[in-house]
LUMMAR-290908 format. One line per field, with one value per residue (C-alpha): x, y, z; residue number from 1. Coordinates in steps of 0.02 Angstrom, whole numbers, plus 50000, padded with zeros to 5 digits. Example, Ala and Ser with C-alpha at 12.3 -4.5 7.8 and 13.67 -1.06 7.14 Angstrom:
2
px	[50615;50684]
py	[49775;49947]
pz	[50390;50357]
resi	[1;2]
This chain:
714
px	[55516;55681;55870;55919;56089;56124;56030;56073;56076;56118;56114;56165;56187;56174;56179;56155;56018;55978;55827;55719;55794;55684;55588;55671;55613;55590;55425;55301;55115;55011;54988;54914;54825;54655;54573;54705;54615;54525;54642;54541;54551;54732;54857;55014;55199;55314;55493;55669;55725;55906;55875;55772;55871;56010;55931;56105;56269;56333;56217;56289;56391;56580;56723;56645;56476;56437;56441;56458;56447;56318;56407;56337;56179;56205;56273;56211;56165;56120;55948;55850;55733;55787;55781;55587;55551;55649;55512;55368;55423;55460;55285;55343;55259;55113;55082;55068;54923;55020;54927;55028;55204;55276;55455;55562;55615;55669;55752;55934;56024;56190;56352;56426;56486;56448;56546;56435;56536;56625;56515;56475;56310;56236;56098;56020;55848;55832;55780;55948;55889;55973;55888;55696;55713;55842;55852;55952;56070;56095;55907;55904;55890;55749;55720;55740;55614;55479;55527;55467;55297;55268;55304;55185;55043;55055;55034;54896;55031;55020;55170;55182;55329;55405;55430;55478;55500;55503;55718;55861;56029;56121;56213;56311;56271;56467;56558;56499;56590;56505;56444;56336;56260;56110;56118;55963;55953;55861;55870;56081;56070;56101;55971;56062;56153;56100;56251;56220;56049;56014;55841;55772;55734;55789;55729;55866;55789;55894;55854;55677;55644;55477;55404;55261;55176;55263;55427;55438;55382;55506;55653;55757;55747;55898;56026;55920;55930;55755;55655;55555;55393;55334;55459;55378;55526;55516;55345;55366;55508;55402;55263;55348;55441;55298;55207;55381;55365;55160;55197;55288;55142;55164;55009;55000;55135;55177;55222;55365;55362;55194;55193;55359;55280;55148;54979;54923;55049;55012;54835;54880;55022;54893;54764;54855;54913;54710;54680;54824;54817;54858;54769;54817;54766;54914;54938;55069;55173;55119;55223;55123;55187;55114;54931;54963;54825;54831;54679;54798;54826;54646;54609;54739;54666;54501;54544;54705;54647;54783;54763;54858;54974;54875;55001;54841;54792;54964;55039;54881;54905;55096;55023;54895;54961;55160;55182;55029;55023;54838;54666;54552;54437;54579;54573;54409;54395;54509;54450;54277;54363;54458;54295;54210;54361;54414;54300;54373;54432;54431;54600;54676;54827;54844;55012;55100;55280;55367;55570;55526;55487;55544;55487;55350;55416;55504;55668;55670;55487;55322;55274;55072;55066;55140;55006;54873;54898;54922;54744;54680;54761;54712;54507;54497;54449;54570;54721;54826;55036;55141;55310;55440;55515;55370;55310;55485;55479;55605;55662;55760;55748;55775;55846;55938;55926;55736;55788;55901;55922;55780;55815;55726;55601;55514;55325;55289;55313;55131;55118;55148;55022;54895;54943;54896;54734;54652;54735;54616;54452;54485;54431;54306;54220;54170;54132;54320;54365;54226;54119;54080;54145;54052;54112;53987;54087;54264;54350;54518;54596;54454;54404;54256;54200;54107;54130;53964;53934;53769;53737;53907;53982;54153;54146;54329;54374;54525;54611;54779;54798;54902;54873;54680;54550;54384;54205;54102;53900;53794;53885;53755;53794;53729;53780;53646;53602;53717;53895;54041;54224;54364;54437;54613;54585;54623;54808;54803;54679;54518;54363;54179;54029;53836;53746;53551;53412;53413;53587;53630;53796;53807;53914;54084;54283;54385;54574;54718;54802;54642;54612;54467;54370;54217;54109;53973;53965;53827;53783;53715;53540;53534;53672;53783;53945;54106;54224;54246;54413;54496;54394;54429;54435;54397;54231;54282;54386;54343;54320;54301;54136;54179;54043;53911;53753;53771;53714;53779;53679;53726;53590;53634;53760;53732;53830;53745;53578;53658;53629;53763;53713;53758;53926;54008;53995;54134;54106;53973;54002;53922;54045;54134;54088;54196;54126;54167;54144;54008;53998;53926;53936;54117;54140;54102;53972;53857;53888;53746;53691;53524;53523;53442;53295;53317;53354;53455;53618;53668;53773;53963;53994;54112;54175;54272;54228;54376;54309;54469;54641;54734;54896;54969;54972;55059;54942;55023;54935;55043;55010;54862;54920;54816;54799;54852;54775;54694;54728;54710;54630;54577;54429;54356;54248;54293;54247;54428;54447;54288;54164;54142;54105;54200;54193;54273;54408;54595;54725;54763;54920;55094;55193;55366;55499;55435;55355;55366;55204;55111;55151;55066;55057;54999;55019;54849;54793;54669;54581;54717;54677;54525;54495;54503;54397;54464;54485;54567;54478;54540;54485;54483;54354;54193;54231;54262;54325;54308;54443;54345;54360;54336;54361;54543;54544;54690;54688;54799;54927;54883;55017;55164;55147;55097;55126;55006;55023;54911;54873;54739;54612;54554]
py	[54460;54539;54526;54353;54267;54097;53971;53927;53762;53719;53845;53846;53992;54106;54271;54406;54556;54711;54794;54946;55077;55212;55307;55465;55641;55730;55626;55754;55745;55646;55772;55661;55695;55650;55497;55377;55205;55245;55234;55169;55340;55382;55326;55255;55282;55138;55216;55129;55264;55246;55253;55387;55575;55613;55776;55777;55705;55725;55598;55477;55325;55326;55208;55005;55033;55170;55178;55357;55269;55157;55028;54894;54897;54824;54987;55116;55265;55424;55418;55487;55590;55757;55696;55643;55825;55907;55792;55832;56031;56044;55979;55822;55696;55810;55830;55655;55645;55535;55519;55439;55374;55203;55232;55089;55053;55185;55105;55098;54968;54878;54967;54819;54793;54590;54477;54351;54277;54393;54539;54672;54693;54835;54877;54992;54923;54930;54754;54731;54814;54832;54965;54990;55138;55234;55294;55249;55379;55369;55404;55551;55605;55608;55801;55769;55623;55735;55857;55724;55701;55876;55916;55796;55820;56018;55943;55809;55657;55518;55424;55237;55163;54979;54880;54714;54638;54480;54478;54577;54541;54415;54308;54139;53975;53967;54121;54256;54399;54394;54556;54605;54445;54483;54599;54704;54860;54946;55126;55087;54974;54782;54674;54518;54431;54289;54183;54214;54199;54155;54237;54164;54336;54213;54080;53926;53805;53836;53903;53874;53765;53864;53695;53732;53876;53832;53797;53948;54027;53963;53943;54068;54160;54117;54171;54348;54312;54234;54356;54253;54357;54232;54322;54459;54571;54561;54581;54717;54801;54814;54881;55030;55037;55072;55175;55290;55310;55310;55469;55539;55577;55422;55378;55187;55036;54892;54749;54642;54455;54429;54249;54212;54273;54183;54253;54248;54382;54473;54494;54545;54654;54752;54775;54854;54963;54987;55018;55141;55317;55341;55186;55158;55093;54920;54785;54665;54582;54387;54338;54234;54159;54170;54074;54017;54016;54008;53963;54028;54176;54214;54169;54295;54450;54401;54369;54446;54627;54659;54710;54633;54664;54601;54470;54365;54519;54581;54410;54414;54590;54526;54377;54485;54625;54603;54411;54376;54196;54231;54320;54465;54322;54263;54439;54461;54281;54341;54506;54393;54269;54391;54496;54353;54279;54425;54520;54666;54693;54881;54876;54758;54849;54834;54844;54792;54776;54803;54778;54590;54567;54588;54787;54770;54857;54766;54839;54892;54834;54958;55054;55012;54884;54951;55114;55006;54904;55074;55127;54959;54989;55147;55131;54952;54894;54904;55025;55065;55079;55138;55079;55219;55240;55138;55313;55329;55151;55102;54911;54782;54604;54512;54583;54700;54750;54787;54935;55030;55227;55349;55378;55542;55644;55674;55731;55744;55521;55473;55363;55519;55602;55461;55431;55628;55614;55467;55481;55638;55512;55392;55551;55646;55492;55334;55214;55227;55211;55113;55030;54858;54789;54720;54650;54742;54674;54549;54456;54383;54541;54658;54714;54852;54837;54945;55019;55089;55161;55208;55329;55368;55262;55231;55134;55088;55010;54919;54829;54752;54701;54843;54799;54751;54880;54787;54856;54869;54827;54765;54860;54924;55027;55125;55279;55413;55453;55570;55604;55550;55619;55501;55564;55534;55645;55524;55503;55307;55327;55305;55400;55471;55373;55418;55330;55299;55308;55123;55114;55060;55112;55164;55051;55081;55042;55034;55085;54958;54960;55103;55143;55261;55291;55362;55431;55523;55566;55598;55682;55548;55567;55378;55323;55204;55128;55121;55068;55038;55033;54975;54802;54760;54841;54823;54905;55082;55074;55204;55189;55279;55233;55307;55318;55459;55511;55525;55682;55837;55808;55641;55508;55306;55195;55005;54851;54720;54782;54877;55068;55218;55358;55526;55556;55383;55468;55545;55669;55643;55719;55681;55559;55495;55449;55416;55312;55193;55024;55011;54846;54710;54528;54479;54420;54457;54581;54690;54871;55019;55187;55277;55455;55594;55553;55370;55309;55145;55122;54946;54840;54825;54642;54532;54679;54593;54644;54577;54528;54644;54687;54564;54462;54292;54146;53971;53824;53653;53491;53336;53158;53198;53049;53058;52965;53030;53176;53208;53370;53453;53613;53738;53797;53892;53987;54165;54232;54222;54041;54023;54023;53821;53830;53701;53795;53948;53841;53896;53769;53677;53664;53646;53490;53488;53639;53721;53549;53366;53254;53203;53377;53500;53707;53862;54047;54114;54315;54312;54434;54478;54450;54315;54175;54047;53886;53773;53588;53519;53446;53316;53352;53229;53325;53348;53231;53321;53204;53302;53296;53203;53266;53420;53603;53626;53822;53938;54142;54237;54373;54549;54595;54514;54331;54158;53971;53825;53645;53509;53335;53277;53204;53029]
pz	[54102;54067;54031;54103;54091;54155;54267;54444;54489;54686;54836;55014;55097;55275;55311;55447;55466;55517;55539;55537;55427;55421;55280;55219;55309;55125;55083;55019;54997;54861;54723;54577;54446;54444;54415;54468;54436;54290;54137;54017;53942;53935;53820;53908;53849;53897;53920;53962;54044;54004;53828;53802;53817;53915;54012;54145;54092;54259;54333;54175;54240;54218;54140;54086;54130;54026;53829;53733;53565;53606;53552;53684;53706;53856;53936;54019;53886;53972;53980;54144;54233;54151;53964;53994;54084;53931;53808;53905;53928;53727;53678;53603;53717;53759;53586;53530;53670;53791;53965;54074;54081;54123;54159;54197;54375;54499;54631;54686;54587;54579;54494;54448;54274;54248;54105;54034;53868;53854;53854;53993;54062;54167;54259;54125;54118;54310;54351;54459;54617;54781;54879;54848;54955;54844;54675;54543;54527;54334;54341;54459;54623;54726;54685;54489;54528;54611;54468;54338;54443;54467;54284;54234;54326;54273;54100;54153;54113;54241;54310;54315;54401;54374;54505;54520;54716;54652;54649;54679;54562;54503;54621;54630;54735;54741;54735;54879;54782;54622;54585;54742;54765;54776;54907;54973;55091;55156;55150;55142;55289;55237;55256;55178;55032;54946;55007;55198;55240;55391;55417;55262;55110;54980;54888;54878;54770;54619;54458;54356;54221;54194;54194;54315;54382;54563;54499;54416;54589;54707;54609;54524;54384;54299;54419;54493;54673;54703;54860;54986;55008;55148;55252;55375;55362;55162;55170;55270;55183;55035;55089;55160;55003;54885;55015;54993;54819;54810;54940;54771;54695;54581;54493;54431;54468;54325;54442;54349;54343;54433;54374;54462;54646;54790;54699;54879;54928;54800;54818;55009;54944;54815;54934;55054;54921;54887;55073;55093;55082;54892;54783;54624;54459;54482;54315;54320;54190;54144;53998;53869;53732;53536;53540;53713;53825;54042;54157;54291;54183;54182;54369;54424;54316;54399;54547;54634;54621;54517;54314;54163;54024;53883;53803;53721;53647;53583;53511;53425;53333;53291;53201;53115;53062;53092;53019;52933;53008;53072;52994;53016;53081;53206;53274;53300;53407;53499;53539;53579;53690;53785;53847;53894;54002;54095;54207;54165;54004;54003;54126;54028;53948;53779;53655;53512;53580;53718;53794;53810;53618;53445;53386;53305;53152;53050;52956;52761;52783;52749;52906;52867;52978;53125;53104;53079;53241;53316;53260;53321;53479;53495;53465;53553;53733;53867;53929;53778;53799;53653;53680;53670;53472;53395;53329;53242;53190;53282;53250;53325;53371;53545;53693;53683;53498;53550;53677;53586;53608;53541;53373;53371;53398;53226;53264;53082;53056;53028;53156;53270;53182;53209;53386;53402;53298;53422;53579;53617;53583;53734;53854;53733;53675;53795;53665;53636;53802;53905;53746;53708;53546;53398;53222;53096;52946;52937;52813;52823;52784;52839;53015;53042;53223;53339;53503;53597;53766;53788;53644;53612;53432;53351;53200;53132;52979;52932;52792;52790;52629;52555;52371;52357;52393;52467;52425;52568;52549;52696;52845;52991;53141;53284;53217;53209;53010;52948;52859;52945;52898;52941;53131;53028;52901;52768;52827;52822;52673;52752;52687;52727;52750;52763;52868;52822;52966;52972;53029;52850;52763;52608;52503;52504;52455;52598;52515;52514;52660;52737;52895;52939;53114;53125;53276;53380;53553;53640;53817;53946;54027;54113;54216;54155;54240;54138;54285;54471;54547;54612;54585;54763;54939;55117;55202;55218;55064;54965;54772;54614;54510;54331;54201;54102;54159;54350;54372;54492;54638;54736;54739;54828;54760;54807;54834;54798;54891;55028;55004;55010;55038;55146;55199;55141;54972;54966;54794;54661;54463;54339;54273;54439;54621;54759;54877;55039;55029;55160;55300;55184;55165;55088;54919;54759;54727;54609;54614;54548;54550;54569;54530;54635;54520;54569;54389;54416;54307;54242;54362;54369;54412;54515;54625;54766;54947;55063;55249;55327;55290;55215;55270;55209;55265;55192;55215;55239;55249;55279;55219;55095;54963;54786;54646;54483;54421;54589;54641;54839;54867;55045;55079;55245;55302;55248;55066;55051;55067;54960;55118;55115;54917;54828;54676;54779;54854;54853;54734;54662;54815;54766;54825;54768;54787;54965;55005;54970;54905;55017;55104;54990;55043;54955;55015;55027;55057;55214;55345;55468;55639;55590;55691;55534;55518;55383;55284;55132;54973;54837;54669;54512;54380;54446;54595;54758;54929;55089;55237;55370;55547;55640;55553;55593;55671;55666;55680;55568;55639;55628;55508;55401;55355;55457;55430;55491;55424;55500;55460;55327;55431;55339]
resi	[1;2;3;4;5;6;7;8;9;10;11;12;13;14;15;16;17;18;19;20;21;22;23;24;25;26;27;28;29;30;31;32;33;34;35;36;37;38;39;40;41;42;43;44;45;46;47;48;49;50;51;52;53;54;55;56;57;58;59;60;61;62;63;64;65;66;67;68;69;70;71;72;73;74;75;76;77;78;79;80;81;82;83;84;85;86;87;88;89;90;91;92;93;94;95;96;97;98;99;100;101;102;103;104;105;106;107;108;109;110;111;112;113;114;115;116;117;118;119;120;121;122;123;124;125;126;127;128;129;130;131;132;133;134;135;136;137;138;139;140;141;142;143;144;145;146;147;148;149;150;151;152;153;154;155;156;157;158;159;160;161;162;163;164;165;166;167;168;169;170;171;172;173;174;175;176;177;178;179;180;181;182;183;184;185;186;187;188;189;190;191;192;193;194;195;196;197;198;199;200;201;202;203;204;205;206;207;208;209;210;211;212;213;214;215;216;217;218;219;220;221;222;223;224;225;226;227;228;229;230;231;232;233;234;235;236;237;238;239;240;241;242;243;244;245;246;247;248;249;250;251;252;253;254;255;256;257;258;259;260;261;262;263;264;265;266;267;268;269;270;271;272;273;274;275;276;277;278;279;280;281;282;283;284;285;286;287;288;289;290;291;292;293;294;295;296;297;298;299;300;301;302;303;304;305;306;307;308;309;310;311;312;313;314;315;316;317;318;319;320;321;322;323;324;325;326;327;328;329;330;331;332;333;334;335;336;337;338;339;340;341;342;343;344;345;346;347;348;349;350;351;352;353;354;355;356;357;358;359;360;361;362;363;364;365;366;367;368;369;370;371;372;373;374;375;376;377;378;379;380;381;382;383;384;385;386;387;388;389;390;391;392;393;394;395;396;397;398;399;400;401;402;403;404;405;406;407;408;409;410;411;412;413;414;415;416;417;418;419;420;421;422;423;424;425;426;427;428;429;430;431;432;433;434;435;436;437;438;439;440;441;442;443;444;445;446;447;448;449;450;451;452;453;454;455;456;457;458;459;460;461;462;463;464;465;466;467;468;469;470;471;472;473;474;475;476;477;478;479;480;481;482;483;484;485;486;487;488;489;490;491;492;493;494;495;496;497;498;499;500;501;502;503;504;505;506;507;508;509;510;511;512;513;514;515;516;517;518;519;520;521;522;523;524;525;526;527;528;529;530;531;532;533;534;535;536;537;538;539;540;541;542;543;544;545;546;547;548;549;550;551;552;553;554;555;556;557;558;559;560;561;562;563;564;565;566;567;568;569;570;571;572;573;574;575;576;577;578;579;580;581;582;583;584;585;586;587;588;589;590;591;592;593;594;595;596;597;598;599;600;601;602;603;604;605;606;607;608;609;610;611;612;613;614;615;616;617;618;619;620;621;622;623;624;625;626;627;628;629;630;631;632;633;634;635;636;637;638;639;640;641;642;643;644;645;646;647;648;649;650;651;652;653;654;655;656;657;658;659;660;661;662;663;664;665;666;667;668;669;670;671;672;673;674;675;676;677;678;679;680;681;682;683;684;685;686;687;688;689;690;691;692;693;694;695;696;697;698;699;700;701;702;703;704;705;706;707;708;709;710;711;712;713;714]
């Protein structure tokens, strides 16, 4: 989600194309850091480019679009490639412990300056993209953007792009010269404008009332020119787009607006991405509101390949610890219902605000609570993201009030200082990074839970209430007997504890408004899996097995029970394995290790073998009338259309913007080049009708995207 302005209603348009423009010559080689898909042990550091330092004034943009005063937050500031290399170079970001960077967008985008009531709006943020094959030249260059990857990966910083295919700018249903209308190129050849589209790389359906999950799909986001990924030349277009900036060197991708796209192209799109030559750890953006909950949410984190922004988790720390509207007790459900929802919580990122929220620190108010949800953030499950200025307590509320320029760079705040105290923990410790979480103690204003990974321990203790102290009697934990000093150093007032043989605490008082984590780490001498990923891939894939205990000398990894060994092991360490997915039955899947001692690890669950490489397909079936609350779903004979399960089938279809009831359609990510057997289902509950007839059979093209609609078969 992102700066929006007003909402389209009716569109009709054409347009011309032209194709093939071709990638640029200066492309250099992959030169990542290491472990790409594992990030459960870095600390991300969210950054709107634009408003973090001005490193080249002479890349600044001139006359309306660009504010010296910062006066309009709506303006371009200054910020861009050179200001970050300047904060890594100078120790600032380095020294808080940041990991990896997620910078905002940095494609081409339009140079229009845009009235809405009265007030001009840029392309700042970098959600108002023209050319995915270009940069944004307030940003950089494409030298001051390799400059940026190569200065971070000397300092062992990854770099996460933005990207967000799902629109170009803003356009108009009725006036062709507004701004750019939505024009796209590629590589500065013209591919089309949203009011001439004659080879279909728009949605026309008008703008989205966010009523539905399809409607906010298909139609527009207010008025961003809407792309139509079931295009072959879109889908195209971005897949050679990404590839160019994945050939960087660029380390991660935050996909923008993933609820507002085909999850069937998006699961294709990833997975190429996974079956490329440079994988990469991918989470995309799925806006949910405070206590809101999403099935669909849920299915897509499990099942698109594709990790998540962690919106449950962060509304939930708001209402905790920012507006006191929810409990300890709240917290910890939360953190329970989570784990057992997602399959894998561990690449879930976490965070406590970010440019599509209030700041999480509140002005003229105490800065406890925003260091305190730091902490939490910090020691907890998932991929941690800071978002840039929270360390300087930044405020603001709404957009744009919430992206305002850095403030500063003050690395003696103490939520710098406890950003720089932890952040080293998620790679020397595992619990911290990999462990499974358990409440040893909770109130409604006190949290003490445990992370454990094998015999590695963080116990962390928290209390919110800034003006009662809380005795603590009856806490256990895993942590070996002994005398633990506070990791923080007592700078959120946290103290020692001694831990008895039994696991027993000793009694006691956790400080108003204390914070204290405790730990032990511990060499591994049984394998144990932290992470595979990516969690899905092709045979011949190859993926990184992250974890303790492994051992130097390679022993068999298995999927399911099919052995790896030899040369489709592709490195062993002690605590990673790259490996190729070898030839087994599609679907999800068990994966394990035996050492050269053939000690077995614990399983990693519900890794997704694919049958091939994936295109997309829309499915149509005509004239499949329902009752109410019946719903119509595919299934086939591939793991990807569930492999004849009901319970695996693909739906509930869509029948109203791309489609009219009884029509109903869905864009589904399938084997390319698969001779496909297929039928249709109703659903009502646990009542499941079967389309009568014969399978219907269609084989999927080899690349880009196919349509086949049939006839439900009474």
């Amino acid at each position: 989600m992102k700066t929006y302005s007003k909402l389209l209603t009716t569109l009709s348009l054409s347009m011309s194309m032209v194709l093939g423009a071709a990638l640029p010559a200066w492309a250099s080689p992959d030169t990542s850091v290491n472990n790409k898909l594992d990030y459960s042990t870095d600390v991300v550091y969210q950054i709107v480019t634009d408003r973090f330092a001005d490193g080249n004034s002479s890349n600044n943009p001139t006359g309306s679009a660009f504010s010296s005063d910062h006066s309009n937050l709506k303006l371009y500031f200054g910020g861009d490639w050179q200001g970050i290399i300047n904060k890594i170079n100078d120790g600032y970001l380095t020294g808080m412990g940041v990991t990896a960077l997620w910078i905002s967008q940095p494609v081409e985008n339009i140079t229009s300056v845009i009235n809405y009531s009265g007030v001009n709006n840029t392309a700042y943020h970098g959600y108002w993209p023209r050319d995915f094959k270009k940069t944004n030249a307030a940003f950089g260059s494409f030298t001051d953007f390799q400059n940026l990857i190569s200065t971070a990966h000397a300092n062992n910083i990854k770099v996460i792009i933005d990207f967000a295919p799902n629109h170009t700018s803003p356009a108009s249903s009725t006036n062709a010269s507004f701004a750019e209308n939505g024009k796209l190129y590629n590589n500065g050849t013209l591919l089309g404008a949203y009011g001439s589209d004659s080879a279909g790389l728009f949605h026309h359906n008008g703008g989205t009332d966010f009523s539905t999950i399809e409607d906010g799909i298909y139609r527009n986001l207010y008025d961003l020119a809407d792309i139509n990924q079931n295009n072959s030349t879109i889908d195209s277009y971005f897949k050679e787009s990404i590839d160019l900036w994945l050939g960087l060197g660029v380390d991660g991708i935050r996909f923008d607006a993933v609820k507002h796209m085909p999850f069937g192209w998006q699961k294709s799109y990833v997975s190429s991405i996974y079956s490329g030559s440079h994988p990469v750890f991918t989470f995309g953006e799925w806006f949910l509101g405070t206590d809101e909950t999403s099935t669909d949410n849920v299915n897509f984190a499990n099942n698109s390949g594709m990790n998540l922004l962690d919106f449950a988790y962060a509304q939930e720390v708001r209402e905790v610890f920012k507006d006191k509207s929810e409990t300890m007790n709240d917290l910890n459900s939360v953190l329970a219902s989570t784990a057992s929802s997602y399959n894998y919580i561990n690449n879930m990122v976490t965070f406590i605000d970010n440019h599509d929220m209030d700041r999480f620190q509140v002005a003229g108010s105490s800065t406890r609570p925003t260091e305190q949800a730091l902490a939490l953030t910090l020691t907890s499950r998932g991929v941690p993201a800071i978002y840039y200025g929270t360390e300087q307590y930044m405020t603001g509320v709404g957009d744009p009030n919430n992206r305002a320029m850095m403030t500063g760079f003050n690395t003696n705040t103490t939520a710098y200082k406890l950003i720089k105290a932890l952040a080293p923990l998620r790679k020397s410790n595992p619990a911290i990074a990999y462990g499974t979480t358990t409440q040893r103690w909770v109130n409604d204003d006190v949290f003490i839970y445990e992370r454990k990974f094998g015999k590695s321990v963080a116990l962390v203790a928290i209390n919110r209430n800034t003006s009662t102290p809380y005795p603590i009697s009856n806490l256990s934990s895993s942590l070996p007997a002994g005398t633990y000093s506070d990791v923080l150093g007592g700078l959120l007032n946290g103290n020692s504890i001694t831990v008895g043989s039994s696991g027993s605490v000793t009694n006691f008082t956790l400080a108003a408004g204390g914070t204290a984590v405790w730990q032990y780490g511990a060499a591994e001498t049984s394998p144990t899996i932290a992470n595979v990923g990516p969690t899905m891939g092709k045979p011949g894939n190859t993926v990184t097995i992250d974890g303790r205990g492994f051992g130097n000398t390679a022993g068999t990894v298995y999927f399911g029970t099919t052995a790896v060994t030899g040369s489709n092991i592709v490195s062993w360490e002690d605590s990673q394995i790259k490996v190729k997915i070898p030839s087994v039955t599609a679907g999800k899947t068990n994966v394990s290790v035996a050492t050269a001692s053939s000690t077995k690890s614990n399983a990693f669950s519900n890794f997704s073998v694919l049958t091939a490489d994936q295109v997309t397909v829309r499915f149509k079936v005509n004239n499949a009338t329902t009752a109410l609350g019946t719903s119509v779903s595919l299934v086939g004979n591939v793991a990807e259309l569930g492999a004849w399960n009901a319970s695996g089938a693909i739906g509930p279809m869509y029948n109203v913007v791309e489609a009219s009831y009884p029509t109903w359609y869905f864009d589904v990510s399938v084997p390319a080049g698969t001779a496909l057997q297929f039928k249709f289902i109703k659903s009502n509950g646990t009542t499941v009708n079967w389309e009568g007839g014969s399978n219907h059979t269609y084989t999927t093209p080899t690349s880009g995207v196919g349509t086949v609609t049939v006839d439900w078969q009474n």
